[in-house]
Structure formats: structure tokens, C-alpha cells
Backbone as a chain_set.jsonl record, in Angstrom:
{"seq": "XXXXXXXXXXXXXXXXXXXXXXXXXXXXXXXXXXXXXXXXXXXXXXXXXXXXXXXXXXXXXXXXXXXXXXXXXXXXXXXXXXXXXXXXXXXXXXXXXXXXXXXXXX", "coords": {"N": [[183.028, 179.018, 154.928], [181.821, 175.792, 155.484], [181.131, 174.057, 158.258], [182.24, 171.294, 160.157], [180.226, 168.896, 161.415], [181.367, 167.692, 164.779], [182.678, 163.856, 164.764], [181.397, 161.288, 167.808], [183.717, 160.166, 169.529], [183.748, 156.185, 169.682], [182.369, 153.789, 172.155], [182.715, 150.575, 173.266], [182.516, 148.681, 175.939], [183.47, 147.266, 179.431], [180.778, 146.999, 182.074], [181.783, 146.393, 184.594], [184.395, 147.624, 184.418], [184.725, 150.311, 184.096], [185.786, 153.541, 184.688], [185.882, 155.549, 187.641], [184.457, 158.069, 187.002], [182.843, 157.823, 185.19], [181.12, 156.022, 185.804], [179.673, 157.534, 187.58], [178.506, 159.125, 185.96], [176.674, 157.238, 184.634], [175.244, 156.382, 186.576], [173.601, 158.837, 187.177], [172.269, 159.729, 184.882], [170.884, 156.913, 185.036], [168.744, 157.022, 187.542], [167.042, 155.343, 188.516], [168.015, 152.828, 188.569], [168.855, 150.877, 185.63], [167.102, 148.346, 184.729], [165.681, 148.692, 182.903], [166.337, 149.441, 180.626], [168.059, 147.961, 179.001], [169.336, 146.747, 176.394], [169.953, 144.357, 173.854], [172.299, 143.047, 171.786], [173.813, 142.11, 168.873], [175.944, 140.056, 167.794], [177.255, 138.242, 165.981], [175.791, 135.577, 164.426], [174.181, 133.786, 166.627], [175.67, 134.721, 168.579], [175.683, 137.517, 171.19], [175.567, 139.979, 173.225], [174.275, 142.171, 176.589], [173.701, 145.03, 176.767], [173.938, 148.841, 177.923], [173.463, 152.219, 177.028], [175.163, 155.312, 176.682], [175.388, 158.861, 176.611], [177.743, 160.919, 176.537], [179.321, 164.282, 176.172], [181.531, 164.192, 174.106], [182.098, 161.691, 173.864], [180.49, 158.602, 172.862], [178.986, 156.053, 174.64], [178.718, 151.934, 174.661], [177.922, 150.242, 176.92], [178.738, 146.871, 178.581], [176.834, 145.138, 180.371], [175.7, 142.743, 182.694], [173.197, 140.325, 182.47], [170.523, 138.14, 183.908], [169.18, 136.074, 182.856], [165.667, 134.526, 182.911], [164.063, 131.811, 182.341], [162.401, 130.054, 182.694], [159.093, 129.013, 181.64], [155.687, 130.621, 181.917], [153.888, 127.692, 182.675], [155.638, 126.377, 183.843], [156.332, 127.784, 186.386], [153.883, 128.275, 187.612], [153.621, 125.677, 188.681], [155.524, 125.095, 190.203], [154.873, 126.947, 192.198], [152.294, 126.004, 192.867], [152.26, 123.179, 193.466], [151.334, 119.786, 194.554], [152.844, 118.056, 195.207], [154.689, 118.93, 196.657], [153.529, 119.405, 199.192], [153.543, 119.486, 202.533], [152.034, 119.128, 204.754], [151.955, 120.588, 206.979], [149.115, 122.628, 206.526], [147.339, 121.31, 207.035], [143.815, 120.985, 207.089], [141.285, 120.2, 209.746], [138.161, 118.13, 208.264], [136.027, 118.773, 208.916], [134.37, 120.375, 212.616], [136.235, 119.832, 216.066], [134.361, 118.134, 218.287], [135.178, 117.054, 220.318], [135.945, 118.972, 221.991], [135.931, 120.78, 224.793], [134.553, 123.086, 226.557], [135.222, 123.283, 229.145], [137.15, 121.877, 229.834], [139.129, 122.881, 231.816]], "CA": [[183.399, 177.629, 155.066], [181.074, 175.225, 156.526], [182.214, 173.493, 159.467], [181.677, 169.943, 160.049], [180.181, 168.241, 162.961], [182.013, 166.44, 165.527], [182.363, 162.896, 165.423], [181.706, 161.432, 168.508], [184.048, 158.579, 169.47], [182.605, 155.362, 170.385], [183.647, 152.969, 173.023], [182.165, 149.688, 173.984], [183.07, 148.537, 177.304], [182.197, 146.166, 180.182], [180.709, 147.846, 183.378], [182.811, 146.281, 185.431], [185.699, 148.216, 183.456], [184.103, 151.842, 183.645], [186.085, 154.783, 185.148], [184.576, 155.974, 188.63], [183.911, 159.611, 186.97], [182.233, 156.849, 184.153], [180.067, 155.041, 186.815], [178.62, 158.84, 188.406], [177.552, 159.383, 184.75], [175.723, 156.19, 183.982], [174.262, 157.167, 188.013], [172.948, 160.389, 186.911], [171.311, 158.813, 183.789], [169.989, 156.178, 185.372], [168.733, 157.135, 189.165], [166.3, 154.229, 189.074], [168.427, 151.857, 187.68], [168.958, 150.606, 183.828], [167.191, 147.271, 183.898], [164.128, 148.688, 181.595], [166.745, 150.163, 179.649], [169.217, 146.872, 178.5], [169.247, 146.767, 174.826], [170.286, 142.818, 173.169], [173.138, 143.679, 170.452], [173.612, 140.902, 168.326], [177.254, 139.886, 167.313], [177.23, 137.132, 165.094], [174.543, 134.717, 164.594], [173.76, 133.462, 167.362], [176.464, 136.139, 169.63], [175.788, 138.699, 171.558], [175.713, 140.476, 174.914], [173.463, 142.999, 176.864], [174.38, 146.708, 177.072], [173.026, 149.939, 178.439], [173.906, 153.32, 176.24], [175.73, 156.691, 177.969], [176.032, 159.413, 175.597], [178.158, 162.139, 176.768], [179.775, 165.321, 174.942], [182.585, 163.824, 172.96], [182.082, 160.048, 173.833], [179.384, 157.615, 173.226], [179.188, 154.338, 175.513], [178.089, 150.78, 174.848], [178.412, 149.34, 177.71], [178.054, 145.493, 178.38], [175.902, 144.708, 181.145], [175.821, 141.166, 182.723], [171.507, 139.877, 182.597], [170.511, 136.95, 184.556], [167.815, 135.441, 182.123], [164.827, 133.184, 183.416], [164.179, 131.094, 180.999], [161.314, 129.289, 182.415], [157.938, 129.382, 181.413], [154.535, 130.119, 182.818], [153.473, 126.634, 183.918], [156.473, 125.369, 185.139], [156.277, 128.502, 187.63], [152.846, 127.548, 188.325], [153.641, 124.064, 189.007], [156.833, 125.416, 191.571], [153.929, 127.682, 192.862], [151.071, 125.379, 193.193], [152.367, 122.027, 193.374], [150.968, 119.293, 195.889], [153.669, 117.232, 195.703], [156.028, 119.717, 197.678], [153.043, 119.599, 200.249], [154.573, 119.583, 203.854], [151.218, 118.714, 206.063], [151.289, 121.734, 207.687], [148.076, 123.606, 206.121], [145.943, 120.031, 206.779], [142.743, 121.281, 208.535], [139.827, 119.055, 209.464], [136.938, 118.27, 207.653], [135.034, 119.019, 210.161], [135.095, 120.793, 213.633], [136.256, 118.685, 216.763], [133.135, 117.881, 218.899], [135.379, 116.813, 221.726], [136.38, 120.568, 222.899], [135.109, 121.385, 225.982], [134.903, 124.737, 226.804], [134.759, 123.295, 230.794], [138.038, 121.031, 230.589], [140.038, 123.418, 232.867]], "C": [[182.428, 176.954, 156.024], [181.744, 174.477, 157.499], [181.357, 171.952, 160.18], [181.543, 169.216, 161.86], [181.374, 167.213, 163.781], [182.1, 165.482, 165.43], [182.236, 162.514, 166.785], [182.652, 159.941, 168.468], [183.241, 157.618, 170.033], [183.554, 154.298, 170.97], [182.609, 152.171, 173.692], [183.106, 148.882, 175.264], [182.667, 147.851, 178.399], [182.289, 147.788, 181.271], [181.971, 147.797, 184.028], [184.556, 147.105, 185.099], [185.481, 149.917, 183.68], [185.07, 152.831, 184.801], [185.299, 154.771, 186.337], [183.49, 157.147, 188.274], [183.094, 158.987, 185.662], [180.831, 156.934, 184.761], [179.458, 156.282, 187.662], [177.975, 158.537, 187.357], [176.582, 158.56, 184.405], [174.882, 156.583, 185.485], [173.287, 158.153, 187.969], [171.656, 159.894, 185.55], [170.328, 158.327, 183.888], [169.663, 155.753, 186.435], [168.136, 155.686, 189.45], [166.732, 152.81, 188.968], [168.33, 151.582, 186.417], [168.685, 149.192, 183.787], [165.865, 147.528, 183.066], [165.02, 149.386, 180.721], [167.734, 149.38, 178.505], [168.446, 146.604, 176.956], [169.946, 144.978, 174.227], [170.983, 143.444, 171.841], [174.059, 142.189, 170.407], [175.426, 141.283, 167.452], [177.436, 139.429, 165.828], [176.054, 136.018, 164.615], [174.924, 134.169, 165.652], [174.678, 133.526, 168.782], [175.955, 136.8, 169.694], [175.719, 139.3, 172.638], [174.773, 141.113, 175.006], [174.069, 144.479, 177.161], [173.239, 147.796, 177.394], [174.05, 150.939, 177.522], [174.309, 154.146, 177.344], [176.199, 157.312, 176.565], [176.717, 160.797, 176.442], [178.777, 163.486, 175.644], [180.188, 164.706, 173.935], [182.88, 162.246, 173.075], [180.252, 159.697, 173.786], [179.741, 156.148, 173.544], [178.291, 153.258, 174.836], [178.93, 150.493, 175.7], [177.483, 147.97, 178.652], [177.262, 145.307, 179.87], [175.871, 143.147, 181.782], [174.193, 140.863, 183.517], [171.391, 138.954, 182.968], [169.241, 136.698, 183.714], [166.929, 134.063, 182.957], [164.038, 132.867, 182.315], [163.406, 129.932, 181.542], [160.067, 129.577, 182.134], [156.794, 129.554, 182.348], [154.335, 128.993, 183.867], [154.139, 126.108, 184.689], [156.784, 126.148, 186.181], [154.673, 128.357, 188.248], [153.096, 126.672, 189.036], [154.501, 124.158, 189.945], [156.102, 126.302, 192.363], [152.691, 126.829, 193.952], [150.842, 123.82, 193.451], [151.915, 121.267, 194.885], [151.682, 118.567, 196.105], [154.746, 117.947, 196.661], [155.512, 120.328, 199.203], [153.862, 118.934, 201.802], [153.703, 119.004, 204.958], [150.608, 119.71, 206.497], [150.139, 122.241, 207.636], [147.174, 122.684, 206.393], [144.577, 120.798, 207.871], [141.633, 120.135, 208.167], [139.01, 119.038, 208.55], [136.182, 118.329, 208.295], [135.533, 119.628, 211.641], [134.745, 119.592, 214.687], [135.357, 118.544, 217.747], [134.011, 117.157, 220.378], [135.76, 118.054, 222.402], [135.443, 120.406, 223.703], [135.448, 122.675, 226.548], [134.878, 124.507, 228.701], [136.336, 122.565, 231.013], [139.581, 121.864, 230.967], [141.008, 122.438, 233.576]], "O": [[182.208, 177.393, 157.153], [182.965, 174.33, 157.456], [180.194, 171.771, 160.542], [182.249, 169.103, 162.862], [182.011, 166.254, 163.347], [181.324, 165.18, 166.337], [182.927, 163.278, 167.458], [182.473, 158.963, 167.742], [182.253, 157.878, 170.72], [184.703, 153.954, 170.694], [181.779, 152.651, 174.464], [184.315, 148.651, 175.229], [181.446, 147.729, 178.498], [182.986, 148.799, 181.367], [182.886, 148.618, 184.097], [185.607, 146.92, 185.713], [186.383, 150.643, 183.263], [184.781, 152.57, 185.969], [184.217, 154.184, 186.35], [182.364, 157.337, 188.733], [182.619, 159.903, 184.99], [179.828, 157.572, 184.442], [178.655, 155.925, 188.525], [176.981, 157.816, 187.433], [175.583, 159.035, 183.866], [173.791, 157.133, 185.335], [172.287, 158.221, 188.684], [170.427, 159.828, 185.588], [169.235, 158.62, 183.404], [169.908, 154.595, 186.772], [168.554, 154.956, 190.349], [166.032, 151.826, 189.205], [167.429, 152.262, 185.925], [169.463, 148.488, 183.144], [165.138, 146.624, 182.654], [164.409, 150.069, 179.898], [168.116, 149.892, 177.453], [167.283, 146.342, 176.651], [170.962, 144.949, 174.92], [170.402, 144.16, 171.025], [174.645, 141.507, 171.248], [175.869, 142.26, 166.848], [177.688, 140.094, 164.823], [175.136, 136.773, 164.935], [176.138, 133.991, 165.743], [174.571, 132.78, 169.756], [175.415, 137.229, 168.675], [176.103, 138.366, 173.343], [174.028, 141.122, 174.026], [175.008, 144.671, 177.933], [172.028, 147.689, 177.199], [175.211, 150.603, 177.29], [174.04, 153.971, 178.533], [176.93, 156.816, 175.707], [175.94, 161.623, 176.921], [178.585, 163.466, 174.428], [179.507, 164.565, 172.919], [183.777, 161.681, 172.449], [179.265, 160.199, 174.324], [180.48, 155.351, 172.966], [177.175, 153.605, 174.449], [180.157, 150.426, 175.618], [176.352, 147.93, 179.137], [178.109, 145.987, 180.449], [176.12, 142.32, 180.905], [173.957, 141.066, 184.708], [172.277, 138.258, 182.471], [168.225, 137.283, 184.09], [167.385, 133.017, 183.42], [163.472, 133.631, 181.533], [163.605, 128.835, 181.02], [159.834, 130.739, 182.466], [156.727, 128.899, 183.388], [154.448, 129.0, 185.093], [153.865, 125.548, 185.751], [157.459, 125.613, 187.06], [154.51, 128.356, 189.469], [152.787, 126.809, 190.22], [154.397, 123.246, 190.766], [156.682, 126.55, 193.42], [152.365, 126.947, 195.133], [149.756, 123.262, 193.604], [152.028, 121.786, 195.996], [151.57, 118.064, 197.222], [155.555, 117.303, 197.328], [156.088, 121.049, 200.018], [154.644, 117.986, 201.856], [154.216, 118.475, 205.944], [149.402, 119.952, 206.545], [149.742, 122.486, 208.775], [146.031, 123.006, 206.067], [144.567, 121.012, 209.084], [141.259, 119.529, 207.163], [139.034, 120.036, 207.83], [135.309, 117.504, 208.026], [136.71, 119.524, 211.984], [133.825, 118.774, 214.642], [135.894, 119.278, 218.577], [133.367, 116.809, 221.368], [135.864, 117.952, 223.624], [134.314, 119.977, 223.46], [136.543, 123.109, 226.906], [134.564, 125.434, 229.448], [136.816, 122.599, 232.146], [140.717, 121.596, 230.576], [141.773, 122.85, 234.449]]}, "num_chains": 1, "name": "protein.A"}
């Protein structure tokens, strides 16, 4: 008689929801953290959340993740980088050096 694999069950889930003996396992997984690991799983058109995987023996995890997206572009981080309108003064130096120093006025 052949003998048929396991399913495993599956169980999507928020973090914030996870077991503590959950939250070692996803630890062990992922020492460095899991944000090069967040996967985009698509609901509906234009649903869906972010999740990180955990496969253990007899369970496999989706679990949801909460991603802070930046959602601006290049220049307009240039332009919050390099802008002169958010100049302050401070950095003004002469155009020239001041010819009244005296290296005597003690």
C-alpha cells in the first residue's frame, strides 16, 4: 500500500496575532530580520496585503506583515535633499577673505 503524503495545513495570520512559541519560530528563520523577505499577495484586483512565509512540520504560515511604503520618487527626494529654498543662512561664507583681521588686535 502506498502511503500518501501529509497535507500540511495552512494558516494565514496577522503577526500581531502569532503565538509566542509562533514568534521564536519566525526569530529563528529570520535572525536578520524579514524585510528582504515580504512577499505582495494579491487579493482581489486591486487587494492585497504583505506577508512573510514560516513553514514548519505540520503547519505552513502566511503571515500578514504591516509595510510602510515610500511612495516618493527620485527627484522629489532630491529636491527635499538639495533644495535652496529650505536654506537657513547658516553655511553663507564670504566671497572673499576678511582683510580687516589683525593678527595684532589683542
Amino acid at each position: 500500500m502506498e502511503k500518501k503524503p501529509a497535507i500540511k495545513k495552512r494558516v494565514v495570520t496577522s503577526y500581531k496575532n502569532l503565538a509566542p512559541e509562533i514568534l521564536e519560530e519566525v526569530k529563528k528563520k529570520y535572525p536578520n530580520g524579514w524585510n528582504d523577505y515580504v512577499i505582495k499577495v494579491e487579493k482581489a484586483p486591486g487587494d492585497f496585503f504583505y506577508a512573510i512565509t514560516l513553514d514548519l512540520v505540520d503547519v505552513s504560515y502566511l503571515i500578514k506583515v504591516d509595510v510602510k511604503i515610500d511612495n516618493r520618487n527620485k527627484e522629489e527626494e532630491d529636491k527635499d535633499i538639495f533644495d535652496d529654498d529650505n536654506d537657513s543662512g547658516g553655511d553663507d561664507f564670504p566671497d572673499s577673505a576678511d582683510d580687516s583681521y589683525d593678527d595684532n588686535d589683542d
